[in-house]
C-alpha positions as CSV (number, residue, x, y, z in Angstrom):
1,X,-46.1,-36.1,-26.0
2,X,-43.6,-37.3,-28.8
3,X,-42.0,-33.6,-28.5
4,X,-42.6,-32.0,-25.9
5,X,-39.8,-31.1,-23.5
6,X,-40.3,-33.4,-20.2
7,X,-42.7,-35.7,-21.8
8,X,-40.6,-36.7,-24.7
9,X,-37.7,-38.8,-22.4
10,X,-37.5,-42.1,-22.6
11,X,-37.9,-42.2,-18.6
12,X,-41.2,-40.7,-18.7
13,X,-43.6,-43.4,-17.5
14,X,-46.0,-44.4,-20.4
15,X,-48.4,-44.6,-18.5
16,X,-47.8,-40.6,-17.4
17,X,-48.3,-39.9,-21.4
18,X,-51.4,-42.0,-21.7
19,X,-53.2,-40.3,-18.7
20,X,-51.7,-36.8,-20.2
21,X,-53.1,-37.6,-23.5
22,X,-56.4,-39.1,-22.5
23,X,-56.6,-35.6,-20.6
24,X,-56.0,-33.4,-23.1
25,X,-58.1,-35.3,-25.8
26,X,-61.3,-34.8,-23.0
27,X,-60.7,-31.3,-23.2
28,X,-60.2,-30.8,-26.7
29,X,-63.5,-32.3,-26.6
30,X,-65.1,-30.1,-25.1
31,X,-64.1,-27.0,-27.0
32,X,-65.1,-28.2,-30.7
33,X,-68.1,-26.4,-31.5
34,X,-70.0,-29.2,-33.4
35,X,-69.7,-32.9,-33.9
36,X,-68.0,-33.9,-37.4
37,X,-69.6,-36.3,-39.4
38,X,-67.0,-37.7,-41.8
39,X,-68.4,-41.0,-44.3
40,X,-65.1,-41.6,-46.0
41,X,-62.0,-43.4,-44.0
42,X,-59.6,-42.0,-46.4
43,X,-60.2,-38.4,-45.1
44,X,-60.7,-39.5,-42.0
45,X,-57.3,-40.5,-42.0
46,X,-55.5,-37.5,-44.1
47,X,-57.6,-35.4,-41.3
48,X,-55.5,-37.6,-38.6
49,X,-52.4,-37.3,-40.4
50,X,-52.6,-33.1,-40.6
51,X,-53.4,-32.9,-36.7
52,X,-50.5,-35.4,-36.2
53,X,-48.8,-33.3,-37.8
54,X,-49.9,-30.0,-36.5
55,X,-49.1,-31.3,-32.7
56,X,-45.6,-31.9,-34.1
57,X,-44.7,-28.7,-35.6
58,X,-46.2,-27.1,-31.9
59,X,-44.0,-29.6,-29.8
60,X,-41.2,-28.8,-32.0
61,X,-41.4,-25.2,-32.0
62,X,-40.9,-25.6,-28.1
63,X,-38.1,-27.8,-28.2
64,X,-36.4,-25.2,-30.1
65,X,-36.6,-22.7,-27.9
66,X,-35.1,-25.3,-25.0
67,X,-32.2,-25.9,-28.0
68,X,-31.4,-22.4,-27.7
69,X,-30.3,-22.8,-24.2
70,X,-28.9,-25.8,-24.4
71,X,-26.8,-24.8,-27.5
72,X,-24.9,-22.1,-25.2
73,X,-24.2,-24.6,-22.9
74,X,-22.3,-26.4,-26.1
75,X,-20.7,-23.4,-27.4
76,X,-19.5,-23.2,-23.8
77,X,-18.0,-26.7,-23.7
78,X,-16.4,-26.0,-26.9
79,X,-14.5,-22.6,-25.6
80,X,-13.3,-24.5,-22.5
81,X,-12.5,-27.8,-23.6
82,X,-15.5,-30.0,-21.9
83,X,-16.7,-30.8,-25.3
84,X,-13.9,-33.3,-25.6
85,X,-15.9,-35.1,-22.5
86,X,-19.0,-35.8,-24.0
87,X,-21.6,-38.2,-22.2
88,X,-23.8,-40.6,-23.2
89,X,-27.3,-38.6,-22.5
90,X,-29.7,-41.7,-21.5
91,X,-32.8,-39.4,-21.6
92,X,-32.7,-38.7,-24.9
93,X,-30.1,-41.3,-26.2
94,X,-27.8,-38.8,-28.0
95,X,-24.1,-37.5,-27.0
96,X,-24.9,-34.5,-25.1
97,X,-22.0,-31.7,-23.4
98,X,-21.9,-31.2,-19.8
99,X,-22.9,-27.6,-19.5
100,X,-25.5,-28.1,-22.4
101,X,-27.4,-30.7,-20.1
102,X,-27.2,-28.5,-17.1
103,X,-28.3,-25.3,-19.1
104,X,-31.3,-27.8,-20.3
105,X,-32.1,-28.8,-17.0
106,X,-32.5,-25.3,-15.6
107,X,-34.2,-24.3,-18.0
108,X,-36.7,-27.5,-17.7
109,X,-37.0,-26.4,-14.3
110,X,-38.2,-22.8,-14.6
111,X,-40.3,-24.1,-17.4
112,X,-42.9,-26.2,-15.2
113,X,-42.2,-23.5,-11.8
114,X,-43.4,-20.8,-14.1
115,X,-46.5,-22.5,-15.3
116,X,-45.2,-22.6,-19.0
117,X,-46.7,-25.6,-19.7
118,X,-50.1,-24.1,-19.2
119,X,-49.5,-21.9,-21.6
120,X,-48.4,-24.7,-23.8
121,X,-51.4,-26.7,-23.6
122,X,-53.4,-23.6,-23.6
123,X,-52.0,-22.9,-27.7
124,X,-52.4,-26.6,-28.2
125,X,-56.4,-26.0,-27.4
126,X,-56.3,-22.7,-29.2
127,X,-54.7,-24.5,-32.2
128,X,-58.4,-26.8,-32.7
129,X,-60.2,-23.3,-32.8
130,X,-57.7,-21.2,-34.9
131,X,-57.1,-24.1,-37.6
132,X,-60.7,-25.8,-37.4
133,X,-60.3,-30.0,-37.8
134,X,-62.1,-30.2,-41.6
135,X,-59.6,-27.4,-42.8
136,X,-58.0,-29.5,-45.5
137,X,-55.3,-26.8,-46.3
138,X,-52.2,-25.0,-43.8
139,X,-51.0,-21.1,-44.8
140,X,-48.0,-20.5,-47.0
141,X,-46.2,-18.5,-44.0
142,X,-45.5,-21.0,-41.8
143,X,-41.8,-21.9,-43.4
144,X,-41.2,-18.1,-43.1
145,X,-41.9,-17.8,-39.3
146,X,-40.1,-21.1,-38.5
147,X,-36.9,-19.4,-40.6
148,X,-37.2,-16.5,-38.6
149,X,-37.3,-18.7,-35.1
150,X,-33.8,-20.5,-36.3
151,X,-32.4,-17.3,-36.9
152,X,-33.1,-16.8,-33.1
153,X,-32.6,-19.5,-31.8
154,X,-28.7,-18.7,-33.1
155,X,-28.8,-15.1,-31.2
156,X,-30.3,-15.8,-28.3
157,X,-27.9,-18.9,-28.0
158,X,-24.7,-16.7,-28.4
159,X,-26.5,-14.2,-25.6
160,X,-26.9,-16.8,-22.7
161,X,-23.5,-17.8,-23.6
162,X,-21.7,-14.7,-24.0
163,X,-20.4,-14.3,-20.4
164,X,-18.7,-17.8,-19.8
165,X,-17.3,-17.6,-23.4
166,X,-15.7,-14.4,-22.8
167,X,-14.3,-15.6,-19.5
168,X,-12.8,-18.4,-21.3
169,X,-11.4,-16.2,-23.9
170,X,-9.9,-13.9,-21.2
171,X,-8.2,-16.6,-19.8
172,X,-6.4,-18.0,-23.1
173,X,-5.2,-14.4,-23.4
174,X,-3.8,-14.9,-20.1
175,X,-2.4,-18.0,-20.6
176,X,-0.8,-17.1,-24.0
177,X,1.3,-13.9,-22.3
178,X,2.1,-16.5,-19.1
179,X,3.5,-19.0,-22.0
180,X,5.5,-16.0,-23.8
181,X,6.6,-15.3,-19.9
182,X,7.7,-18.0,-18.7
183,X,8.5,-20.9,-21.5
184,X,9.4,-23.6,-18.6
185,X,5.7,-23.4,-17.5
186,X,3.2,-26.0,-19.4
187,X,0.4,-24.3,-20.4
188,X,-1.6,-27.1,-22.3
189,X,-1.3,-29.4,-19.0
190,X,-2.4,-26.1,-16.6
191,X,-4.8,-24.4,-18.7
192,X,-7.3,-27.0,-19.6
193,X,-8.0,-27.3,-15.9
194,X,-7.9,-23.9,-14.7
195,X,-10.0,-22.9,-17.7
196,X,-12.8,-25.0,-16.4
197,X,-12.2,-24.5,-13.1
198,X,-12.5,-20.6,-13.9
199,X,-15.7,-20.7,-16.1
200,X,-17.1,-22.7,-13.3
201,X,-17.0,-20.2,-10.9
202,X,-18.1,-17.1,-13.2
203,X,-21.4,-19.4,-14.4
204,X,-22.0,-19.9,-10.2
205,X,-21.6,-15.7,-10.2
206,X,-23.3,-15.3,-13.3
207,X,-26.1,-17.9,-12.2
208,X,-28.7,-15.6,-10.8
209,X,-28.5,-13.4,-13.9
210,X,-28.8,-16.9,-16.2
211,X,-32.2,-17.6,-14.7
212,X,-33.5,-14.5,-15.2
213,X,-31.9,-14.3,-19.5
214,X,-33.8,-17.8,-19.7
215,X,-37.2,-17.2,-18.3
216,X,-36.9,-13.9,-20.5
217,X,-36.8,-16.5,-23.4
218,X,-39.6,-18.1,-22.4
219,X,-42.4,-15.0,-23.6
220,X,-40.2,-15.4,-27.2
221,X,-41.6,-19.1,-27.0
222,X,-45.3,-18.1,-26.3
223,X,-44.9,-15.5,-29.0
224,X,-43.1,-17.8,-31.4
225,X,-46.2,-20.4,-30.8
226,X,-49.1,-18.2,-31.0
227,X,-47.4,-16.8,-34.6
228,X,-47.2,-20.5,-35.7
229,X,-50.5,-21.5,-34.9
230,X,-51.9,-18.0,-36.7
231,X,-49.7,-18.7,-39.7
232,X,-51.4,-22.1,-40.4
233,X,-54.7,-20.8,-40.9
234,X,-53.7,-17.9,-43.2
């Protein structure tokens, strides 16, 4: 709930997370294999502490994957000058771009109409049977794997954004021979616009193709999980 993409706004009702997390605590439940017995409060609470923890790290790892879209939108913003315009992002109280938030909104879309979050939850449970609650230790590969997801987080950022960018870059060209052209025409004043306008359209054309990059992304998240949740127990 702290994490989680859709669940972690400040909008959410808190009454929503209680309900969500009374929920999944009932079917936790219900999947530990025996009752745990434990006499001393101090492990009891270092044993609280590592699932804290634990449900962290899983919440985190899928908030990364939604920062790989939303980091094209921002490499976006920087190449045609919206990142200049930044707004005051109430949901999660940060500066955030323009095309970042929209990129992070799609993708928060096709994230609950493609049943993602089942398969969220569903590593969450699988976490309580993989890493038992009375293991008292995590495995050493877990800094390794969550390297290795920053690492592509950075690739698969530059991929969504790839198109606009080059657009924008194509039209600087432009601009830079029309300025050689014709000196008399101001270029700062006319290209800042048109280079919007001009991404604008190309991400509309381009739009159909996006959806179908970023629920691509969204098996690298399943993956990403299930290898985190195996590397704590090894």
């Amino acid at each position: 709930m702290v994490t989680a993409p859709g669940f972690s706004f400040k909008q959410t009702p808190s009454l929503l997370k209680i309900f969500i997390s009374i929920s999944l605590t009932i079917s936790v439940y219900s999947i530990i294999p025996e009752k745990i017995v434990i006499e001393n409060i101090y492990i009891f609470i270092f044993f609280v502490i590592k699932e804290v923890l634990v449900g962290i790290a899983l919440g985190f790892v899928v908030q990364l994957i939604f920062s790989t879209v939303e980091m094209a939108g921002q490499i976006i913003d920087f190449q045609v000058g919206f990142s200049m315009g930044s707004v005051y992002d109430q949901t999660i109280g940060i500066q955030g771009s323009n095309y970042g938030r929209l990129y992070y909104w799609l993708a928060l879309t096709l994230f609950f109409v493609t049943d993602m979050h089942h398969i969220v939850i569903q590593n969450l449970l699988n976490s309580f049977e993989i890493v038992p609650l009375t293991q008292s230790s995590l495995g050493g590969n877990t800094v390794e794997g969550m390297v290795k997801l920053f690492s592509k987080v950075f690739e698969m950022s530059i991929m969504l954004a790839s198109p606009v960018v080059l657009v924008a870059f194509v039209t600087d060209c432009v601009l830079g021979i029309v300025s050689r052209s014709v000196p008399q025409i101001n270029v700062l004043m006319l290209g800042m616009p048109m280079k919007i306008l001009i991404s604008f359209f190309f991400l509309l054309l381009f739009l159909p193709n996006l959806l179908q990059l970023i629920v691509h992304i969204f098996p690298e998240m399943n993956r990403y999980m299930s290898e985190f949740v195996q590397s704590l127990a090894r």
